[in-house]
Structures are given as structure tokens and as C-alpha cells.
C-alpha positions, -999 to +999 in steps of 0.1 A: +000+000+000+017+038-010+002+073-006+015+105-019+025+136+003+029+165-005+052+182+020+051+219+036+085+225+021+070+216-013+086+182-015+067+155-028+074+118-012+061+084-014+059+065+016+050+023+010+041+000+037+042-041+029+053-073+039+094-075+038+090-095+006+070-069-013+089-036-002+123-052-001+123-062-038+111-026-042+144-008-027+175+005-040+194-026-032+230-011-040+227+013-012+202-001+012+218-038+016+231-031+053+197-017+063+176-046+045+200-070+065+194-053+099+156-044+089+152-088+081+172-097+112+143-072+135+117-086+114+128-121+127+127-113+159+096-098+161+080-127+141+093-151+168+080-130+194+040-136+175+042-098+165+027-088+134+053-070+114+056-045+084+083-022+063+085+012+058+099+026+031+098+059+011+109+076-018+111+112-027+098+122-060+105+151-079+079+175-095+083+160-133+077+123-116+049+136-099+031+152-126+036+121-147+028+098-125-007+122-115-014+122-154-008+085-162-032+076-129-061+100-143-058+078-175-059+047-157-083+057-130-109+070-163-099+041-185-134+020-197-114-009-203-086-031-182-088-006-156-077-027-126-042-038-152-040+000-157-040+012-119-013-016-110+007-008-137+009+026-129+020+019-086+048-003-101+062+024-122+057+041-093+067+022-063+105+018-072+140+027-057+122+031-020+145+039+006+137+015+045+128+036+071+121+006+095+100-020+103+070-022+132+061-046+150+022-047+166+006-073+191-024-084+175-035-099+208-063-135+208-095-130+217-109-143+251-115-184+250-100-188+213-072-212+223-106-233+245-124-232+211-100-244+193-087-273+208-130-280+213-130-279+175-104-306+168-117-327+197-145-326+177-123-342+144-129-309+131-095-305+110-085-267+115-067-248+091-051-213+094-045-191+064-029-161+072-006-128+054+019-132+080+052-143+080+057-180+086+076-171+121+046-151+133+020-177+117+040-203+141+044-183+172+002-175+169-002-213+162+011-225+195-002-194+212-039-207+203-030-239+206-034-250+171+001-266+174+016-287+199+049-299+211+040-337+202+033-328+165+058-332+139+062-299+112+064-304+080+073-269+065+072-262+029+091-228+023+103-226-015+107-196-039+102-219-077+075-244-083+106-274-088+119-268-054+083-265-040+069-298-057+107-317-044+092-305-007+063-316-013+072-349-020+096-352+003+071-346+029+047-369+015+072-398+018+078-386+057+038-394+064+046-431+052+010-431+040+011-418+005+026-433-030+049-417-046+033-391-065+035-391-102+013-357-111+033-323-117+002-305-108+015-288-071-023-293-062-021-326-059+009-329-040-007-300-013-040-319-016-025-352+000+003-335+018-027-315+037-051-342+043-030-366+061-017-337+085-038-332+114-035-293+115-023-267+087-009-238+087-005-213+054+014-181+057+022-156+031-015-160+018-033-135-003-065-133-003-074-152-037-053-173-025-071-182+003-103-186-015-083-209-036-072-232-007-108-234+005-120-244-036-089-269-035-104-292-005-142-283-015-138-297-050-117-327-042-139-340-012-170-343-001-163-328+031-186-293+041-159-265+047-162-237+070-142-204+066-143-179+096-124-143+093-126-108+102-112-086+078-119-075+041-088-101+032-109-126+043-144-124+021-131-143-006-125-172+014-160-165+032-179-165-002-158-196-015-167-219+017-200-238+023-207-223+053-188-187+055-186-168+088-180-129+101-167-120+130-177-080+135-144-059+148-119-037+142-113-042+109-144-034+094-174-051+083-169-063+052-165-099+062-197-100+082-217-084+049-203-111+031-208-140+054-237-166+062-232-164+100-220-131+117-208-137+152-189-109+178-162-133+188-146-164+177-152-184+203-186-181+199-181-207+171-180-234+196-216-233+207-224-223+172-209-260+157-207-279+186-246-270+202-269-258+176-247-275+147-255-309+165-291-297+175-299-290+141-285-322+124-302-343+147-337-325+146-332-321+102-321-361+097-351-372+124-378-349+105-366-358+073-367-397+078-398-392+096-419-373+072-407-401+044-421-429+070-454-411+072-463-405+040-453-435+030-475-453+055-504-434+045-493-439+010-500-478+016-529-480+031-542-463-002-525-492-025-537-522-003-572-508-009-568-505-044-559-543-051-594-547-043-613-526-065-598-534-098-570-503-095-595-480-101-597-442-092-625-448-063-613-445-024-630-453+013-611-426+025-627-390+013-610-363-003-610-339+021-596-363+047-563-377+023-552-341+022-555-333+055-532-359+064-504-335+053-516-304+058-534-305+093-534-343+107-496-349+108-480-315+098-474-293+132-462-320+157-435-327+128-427-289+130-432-283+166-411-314+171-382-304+145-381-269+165-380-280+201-368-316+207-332-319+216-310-351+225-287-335+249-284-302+265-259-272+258-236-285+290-233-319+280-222-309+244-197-286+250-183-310+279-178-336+252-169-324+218-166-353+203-201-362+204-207-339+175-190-372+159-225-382+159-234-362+126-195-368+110-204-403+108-239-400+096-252-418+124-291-403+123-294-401+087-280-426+063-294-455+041-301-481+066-320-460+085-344-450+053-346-486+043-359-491+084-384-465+084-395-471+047-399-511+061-418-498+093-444-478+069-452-514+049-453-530+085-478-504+099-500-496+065-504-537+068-519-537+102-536-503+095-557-518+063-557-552+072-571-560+106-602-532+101-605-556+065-608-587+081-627-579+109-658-559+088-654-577+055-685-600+065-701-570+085-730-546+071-705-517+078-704-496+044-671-481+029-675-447+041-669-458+079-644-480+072-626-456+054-630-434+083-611-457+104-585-459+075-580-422+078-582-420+116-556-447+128-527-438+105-528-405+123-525-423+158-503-446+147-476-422+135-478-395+162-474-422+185-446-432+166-432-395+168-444-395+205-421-425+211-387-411+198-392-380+216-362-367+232-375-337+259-411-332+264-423-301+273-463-285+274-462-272+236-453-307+226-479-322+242-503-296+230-496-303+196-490-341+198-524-350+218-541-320+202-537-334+164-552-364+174-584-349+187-585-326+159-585-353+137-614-368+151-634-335+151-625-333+120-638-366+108-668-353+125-676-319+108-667-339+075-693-366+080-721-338+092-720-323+060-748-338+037-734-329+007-703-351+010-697-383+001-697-407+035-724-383+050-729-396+087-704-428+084-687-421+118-714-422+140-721-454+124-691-471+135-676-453+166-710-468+179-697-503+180-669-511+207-652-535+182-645-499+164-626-490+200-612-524+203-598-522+168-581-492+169-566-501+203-549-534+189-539-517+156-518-493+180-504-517+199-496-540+167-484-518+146-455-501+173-447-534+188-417-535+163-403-501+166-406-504+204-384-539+203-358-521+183-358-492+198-352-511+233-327-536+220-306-505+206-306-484+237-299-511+261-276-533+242-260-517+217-264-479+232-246-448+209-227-419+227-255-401+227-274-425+245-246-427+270-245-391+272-284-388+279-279-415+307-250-398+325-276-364+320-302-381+337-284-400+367-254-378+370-247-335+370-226-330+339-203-304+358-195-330+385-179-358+363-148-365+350-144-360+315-124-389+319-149-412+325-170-407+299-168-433+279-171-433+238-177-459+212-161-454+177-149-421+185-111-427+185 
């Protein structure tokens, strides 16, 4: 970065501030070598100390250079086309022969908790990268400071000025991690790609800011891992954009970052609770709902096909109209969503205690393809019971289509909100409202749609709910159709219990802030 003075003793001077490796290949190197030698050997101390460092340079121009240079930026600065070219090629003609003043040195001090956050987030298995402008001293010394790096870990440090002697370090290192083949590919992406992912933390100093984006692009395109980018200054909104999930942290240095983020946050450490707590919240309330609303429309889905086997596949139905779209919109509809917004699996104390139970949604635990193929044979299980026990016990009755199709319509409603009620983590007033309360209104519903003359089925209910077989019916088809998910779902939890089922014992026997972390014990989690 330069600006311009114009002095009160009419001198005009150019003052340049930069990264050593900018300004010092910027300087009259004939005349300044002792100075750029004393300037690097500060530099390195201050790096080592964590210190954010920059050079000073200036250059005095005289009034033909000025005027020039002023005219040539006015062209550039107007120009329609190639603009940006235009304006850098005018500060390089510009920004040459600078004379060091010195170099500073500034504390960019951590914010409270980072160092706890971090070392939550890779107990997590959250790998953590670092991409920073600074020098690779300083990007070391704020590494161990926030406890990205440790004393146990080896470094690997790839340092080199041409792409031959980079790509001979990066195969070298690759050879150290005993993990990798040889690698045959001149691309230097590859090479980074599986240098990178075999090393537990990374660090990247030096980085511009396309280049950061670019590191971000480089894992997001080769894996199908989500990636996160968190930063706080205008440097850092290319990286923010590039990630799945980009976050601003609102500061000192402006607010560009948080404009261009999906998440804005004050500190960083408020990304713990933000992964950690709602992250795991929200993947276990999405993957349940999701799996859940498949079940149930599936189940209700059924119970439509089985009856159509008996009339010939035609278009004619017991159950009305009115009451097969209900089903979705009113009957089954706001326990789901009451449910998806309020039900968690462990508290905010527990979570943060343990990160590693955010494994839980790394490994794809509450949402994957054994679990579909569970809840899509649960619906065939339950539509069975649903059509066929009401079938066989009325099929030699008087009892018309109309009432029977009213049961139809009524016990898939039970049976899936008992389903729901079953797998319910935390129950609280609203989800007993809504839970209990959609069953009754799907009964008065029934009702108001068999009082209305003019529908098909016109009185059918009171026909049926007269008889206590209709009572005695729907209690067994209850009882038969969750007699499978209620084996599993105990055979699971007291045999073959997950960490979070561990977790929400030790919550409900135990205080979380009185045990050991140590004694917590996890399954698969190494």
C-alpha cells in the first residue's frame, strides 16, 4: 500500500508499507543492503515473538515524476477498459528505488476463549486450518499461542521460492507421512491436496487473499467434506464467499466480512456453541424430520394401495378427499414442526463438555441409508396392520365403505404421532399440545366432514364409533403396529447404546459439571 504527500517544504514523497517480501524487492538494493539485512534480522525477531510485522519505506519524487505519474493515474483511474491492469501498472512504475525507514512490530492480541475453542474444535475431528498474510515465524508463534500446534506434532514446513523446489518438498514430505505413493502428477495441487489431508492441523502463511479462497476451492472440489471459513477482515471475504458455510466476525477491521458472510458472530469463540450446540441440535432434529416425514407419507401412502388391489385399480377411495389431504396439511403436519423446532438429544452443558459427540453427525449416524430402508420397512409393516385388521374384521359386516374408510383415515394418524411420541427426546407442554391435540382434531375433523350432507360418507362415523369392536380395533392396531419399533428401539438403547445414549444417561443419573471428563466413555470415537 503507498500514498502520496505533498510536504510543507514543497517536497513530494512516497511513503510504502508491505510485507518485507514486497517492499524489499522494491528498494534500492545497492545502497540499502546493510539496512535490509538489519531491517530482516528485527523482522525475525519480532516474528518469533508472535508480532505482526511490516516495512517502511519511502521515496522522494521530484515534480516531473509527480506530474507524470498524477497524469498516467487520471488515465488509468478514467480508462473503460482493463482498468484494474491499468491502476497496478501505474504503482509499479511508481513504487520503485524506496528507501527502508524501518519496520513495526504490533501485538495483535487473541480474543478471550479462542485457544478453548480451538482445541474443542479438533476434539471434535474438526481438522482446523489457518490461512494467514503473515510471516511464517509469526503464523508459528500465533499457532502454539492458540493452541493450534503442539509440542507432540511433527512440522512439515514447505518454504520454496520456484514451483521445482516446492513440488521436491512436497514430495519429500509426503514420503515422511509413510501413508502416500509416490506421487506421479506435476500438478503442485495434488501434492498440497494429500500433503494436507493426512496432516492433522495446517498452517499457510504468506497468503493472499485469492489465495485463500483458492485453498478453500482446493479441499471443497476434491472431497465431499462441508468447509467452514471464519475471518474478520476485508482479506478474508473471498474465502468467506468460496466456503459452504462462510462466517463474520464483526471488529476492528471493518465489516466487510460479516456483509459477506452466512453467519456473523462478535467473537470467535462463539463458534463453539455455534458448531458444537446448535450445529449438532440442528443435524439431529433435520435427519429425524426428514426420515420421519418419508415414513409417514409412506404409511399413508400404503394404506391407499392395499385398498386398491381390491377394486380393480380404479380411481374410487374409502377414504374422502377432504380427509387424504389433511393428512399433510393438518393431521400430521405441526407435531412434525413443533417437534423439529423444540426436541433436543442433549443439553448445551453436556455438548460442550464432550466435543466429540458432535461425531455423531460426522459419521452419519441419524441419517443414512439403513435407516431410510428401516423406516421405509416400518411404513409397509404399519400400512399392513392399519388396512388389514379393520378388513378382516368388517369384510363379513354390514358396515359400508364410508366408515371403514373413516377408520383408515383416523388410525394412521395415531399410529404415526405415536410413533413420533415414542422417539421423543424432551417433552415439554407445547409438545404435548400439539401431539395429543392433532389427534383430537383429527377426530373433530372426521366429524364436521361426516355432518356435511353434501359429502360423500355423509354420517359414516357415528355409524361405526357406535360399536366397541371400532374402539377395540383401533386399540390393537396401536399396539400392533408399534410393537416392532418399540423392540428395536429397546434392543438399541440397552444393548447396543450410541454416545448419545450414553450421554443422555450420565444427563439423567449424574450433573454434567461433576464428572470427569475422563470417565465418559465413547464408542467409535477414536
Amino acid at each position: 500500500m503507498s500514498v502520496i504527500v505533498g510536504c510543507p517544504d514543497k517536497t513530494v514523497k512516497l511513503y510504502v508499507k508491505g510485507a518485507d517480501s514486497s517492499v524489499f524487492g522494491i528498494t534500492n538494493n545497492s545502497s540499502e543492503l546493510d539496512i535490509v539485512r538489519a531491517t530482516e534480522a528485527h523482522l525475525h525477531k519480532y516474528s518469533s515473538l508472535g508480532l505482526r510485522t511490516l516495512v517502511v519505506g519511502m521515496r522522494k519524487l521530484s515534480q516531473s515524476e509527480f506530474e507524470e505519474w498524477q497524469l498516467a493515474y487520471e488515465n488509468a483511474s478514467t480508462a473503460v477498459l482493463g482498468r484494474g491492469n491499468l491502476l497496478r501498472s501505474v504503482a509499479a512504475n511508481i513504487e520503485i528505488n524506496v528507501n527502508i525507514l524501518g519496520a513495526t512490530g504490533i501485538e495483535d492480541k487473541l480474543q478471550d476463549g479462542v485457544p478453548e475453542a480451538i482445541e474443542s474444535i479438533r476434539q471434535a475431528d474438526i481438522k482446523v486450518w489457518i490461512l494467514t498474510g503473515d510471516k511464517q515465524e509469526t503464523a508459528i508463534s500465533i499457532g502454539y499461542s492458540c493452541k493450534l500446534l503442539t509440542n507432540d506434532m511433527t512440522q512439515i514446513v514447505i518454504n520454496n521460492n520456484s514451483k521445482e523446489s516446492c513440488q521436491r518438498s512436497l514430495v519429500e514430505a509426503l514420503a515422511t507421512t509413510k501413508k502416500l505413493r509416490a506421487a506421479s502428477s506435476i500438478d503442485l495441487q495434488d501434492e498440497l491436496f494429500k500433503l494436507a489431508t493426512e496432516c492433522s492441523v495446517v498452517l499457510c502463511c504468506r497468503v493472499a487473499p485469492l489465495q485463500k479462497a483458492g485453498i478453500v476451492a482446493l479441499i471443497k472440489n476434491r472431497t465431499n467434506d462441508m468447509t467452514l471459513a471464519i475471518g474478520d477482515g476485508a482479506n478474508d471475504v473471498s474465502m468467506i464467499q468460496m466456503a459452504d458455510v462462510g462466517i463474520g466476525i464483526s471488529g476492528q477491521e471493518g465489516r466487510q466480512a460479516v456483509m459477506a458472510s452466512d453467519f456473523s458472530m462478535g467473537q470467535f469463540r462463539f463458534l463453539v456453541p455455534l458448531l458444537l450446540v446448535h450445529g449438532h441440535w440442528n443435524y439431529q432434529r433435520m435427519a429425524y424430520m426428514i426420515l420421519y416425514n418419508f415414513y409417514k407419507n409412506a404409511m399413508f401412502v400404503l394404506v391407499l394401495f392395499w385398498y386398491v388391489l381390491y377394486t380393480a385399480f380404479t380411481l374410487t377411495t374409502a377414504i374422502t378427499e377432504w380427509s387424504s389431504l389433511l393428512y399433510t396439511v393438518l393431521y400430521t403436519s405441526l407435531p412434525t414442526i413443533v417437534v423439529g423446532i423444540l426436541d433436543k438429544d442433549l443439553n448445551k452443558a453436556t455438548l460442550i463438555a464432550y466435543p466429540k459427540l458432535y461425531g455423531s453427525g460426522q459419521r452419519d449416524d441419524k441419517y443414512n441409508v439403513n435407516l431410510f430402508v428401516l423406516n421405509m420397512l416400518e411404513a409397509l409393516w404399519q400400512s399392513l396392520v392399519v388396512f388389514y385388521l379393520p378388513y378382516f374384521a368388517y369384510r363379513r359386516s354390514t358396515i359400508d365403505m364410508s366408515s371403514l374408510g373413516d377408520l383408515w383415515a383416523l388410525a394412521p394418524v395415531i399410529v404415526v404421532n405415536m410413533q413420533l411420541a415414542m422417539d421423543i427426546i424432551r417433552w415439554n407442554w407445547i409438545i404435548h399440545a400439539f401431539v395429543w391435540g392433532t389427534i383430537a382434531a383429527t377426530t373433530v375433523c372426521l366429524f364436521v366432514i361426516d355432518s356435511i350432507w353434501v359429502l360423500p360418507g355423509y354420517g359414516a362415523i357415528f355409524h361405526i364409533m357406535g360399536t366397541g369392536l371400532f374402539w377395540f380395533l383401533l386399540l390393537i392396531i396401536v399396539v400392533t403396529a408399534m410393537v416392532p419399533h418399540f423392540v428395536f428401539k429397546a434392543f438399541t438403547e440397552h444393548f447396543r447404546p450410541s454416545d448419545i445414549q450414553i450421554a443422555r444417561e450420565m444427563e439423567k443419573f449424574a450433573n454434567v459439571n461433576q464428572v470427569n471428563r475422563l470417565e465418559f466413555p465413547t464408542r467409535g470415537l477414536s
